[in-house]
N, C-alpha and C positions, 0 to 999 in steps of 0.2 A: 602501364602504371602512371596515377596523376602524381605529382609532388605537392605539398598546400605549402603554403607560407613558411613551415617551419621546415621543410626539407621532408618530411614523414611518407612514403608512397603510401598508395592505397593498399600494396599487401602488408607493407610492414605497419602499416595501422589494423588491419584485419587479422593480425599475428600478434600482435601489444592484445587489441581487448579479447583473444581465444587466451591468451593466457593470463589476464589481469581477472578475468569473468567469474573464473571457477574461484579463484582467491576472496576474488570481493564478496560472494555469494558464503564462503566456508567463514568467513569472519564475520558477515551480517547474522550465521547461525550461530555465531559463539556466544553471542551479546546475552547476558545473563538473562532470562528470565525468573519472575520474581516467584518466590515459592506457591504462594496462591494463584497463580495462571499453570503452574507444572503439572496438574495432574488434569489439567482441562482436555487437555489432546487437541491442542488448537494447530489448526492446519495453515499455510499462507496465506489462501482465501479469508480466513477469519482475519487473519491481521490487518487484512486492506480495510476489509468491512470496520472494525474496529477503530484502521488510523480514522474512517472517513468521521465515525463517530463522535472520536475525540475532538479531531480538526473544526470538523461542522455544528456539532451540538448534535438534536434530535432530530430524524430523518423519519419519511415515510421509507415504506419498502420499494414504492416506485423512484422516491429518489434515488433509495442508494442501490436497484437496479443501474438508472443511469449514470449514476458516478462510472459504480463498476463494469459497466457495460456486460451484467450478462444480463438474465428471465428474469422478471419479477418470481414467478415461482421458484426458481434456484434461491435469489433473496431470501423468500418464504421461507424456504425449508432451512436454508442455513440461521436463520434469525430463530424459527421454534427452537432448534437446537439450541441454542447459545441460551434461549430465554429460559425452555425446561433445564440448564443447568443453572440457572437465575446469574450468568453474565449479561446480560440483556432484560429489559423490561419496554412493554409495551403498552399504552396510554391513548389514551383519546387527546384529539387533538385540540387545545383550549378553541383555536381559531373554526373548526370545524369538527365539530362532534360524529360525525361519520367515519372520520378517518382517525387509521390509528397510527402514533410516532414512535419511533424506537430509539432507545437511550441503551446507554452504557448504565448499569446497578450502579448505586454510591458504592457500593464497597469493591467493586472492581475500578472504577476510577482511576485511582490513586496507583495501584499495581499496571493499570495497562498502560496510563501516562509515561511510569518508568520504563515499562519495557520497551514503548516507545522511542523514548528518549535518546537510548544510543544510537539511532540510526537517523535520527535528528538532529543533534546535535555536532553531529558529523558532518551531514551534509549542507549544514547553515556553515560549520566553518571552514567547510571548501567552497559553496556557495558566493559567502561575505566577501571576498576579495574579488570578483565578475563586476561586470558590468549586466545591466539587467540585458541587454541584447546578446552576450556571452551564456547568460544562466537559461534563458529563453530555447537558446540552442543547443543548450546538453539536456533540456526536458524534450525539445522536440527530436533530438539524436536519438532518445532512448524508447521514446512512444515508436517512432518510425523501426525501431532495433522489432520493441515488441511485436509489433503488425510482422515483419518481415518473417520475423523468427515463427510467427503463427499461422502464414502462407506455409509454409514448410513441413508442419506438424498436424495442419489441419488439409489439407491439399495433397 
């Protein structure tokens, strides 16, 4: 067992987030969504897709492949979905007319912003008190978390 600075060993940090995980994850699903996204049947993967939208403005589908790091064709298919429910709209692109950009509808905007929101507003005000080399390492803790956890389930 290592000890860090704060006296914490590595099991009993490995025992803090096995039982901090499941909480934080039942309370991120509590967070209200807003009645016009309720009958969407929006899965997590749409969320991501969704925050990237909000966060970024208008994406190709190869962009926001590599946001998300899966297929352009998983993109595909998840973007027709979301579009034939008209949360999603797709456009040519002013800069390049061959290629086409995917937006968030005006009328989901406003709804998927808030639903946003609580998991944002959250984490800016646990964030705000770090140092950017502090905040740096709990994004890079959690991508390393994800990778690891995905050797596991995918291996």
């Amino acid at each position: 067992m290592v000890n860090d600075a704060d006296g914490m060993t590595t099991d009993q940090a490995v025992r803090s987030m096995l039982l901090l995980m499941p909480r934080l994850v039942g309370r991120a699903k509590r967070l209200p969504v807003p009645e016009v996204l309720r009958t969407l049947d929006l899965a997590p993967r749409h969320l991501s897709l969704l925050a990237y939208l909000q966060y970024d403005g208008s994406l190709t589908v190869s962009q926001l492949a590599e946001r998300l790091e899966i297929a352009p064709t998983t993109v595909s298919l998840m973007v027709g979905d979301l579009s034939r429910r008209g949360v999603l709209t797709r456009e040519e692109d002013d800069a390049d007319r061959r290629r086409r950009v995917v937006a968030i509808a005006p009328q989901y905007v406003e709804p998927i912003r808030e639903w946003l929101s609580g998991s944002a507003l959250a984490w800016a005000e646990v964030l705000a008190g770090l140092t950017p080399a502090e905040r740096a390492t709990i994004v890079r803790t959690m991508r390393a978390y994800e990778t690891a956890l995905g050797r596991r389930t995918h291996g």
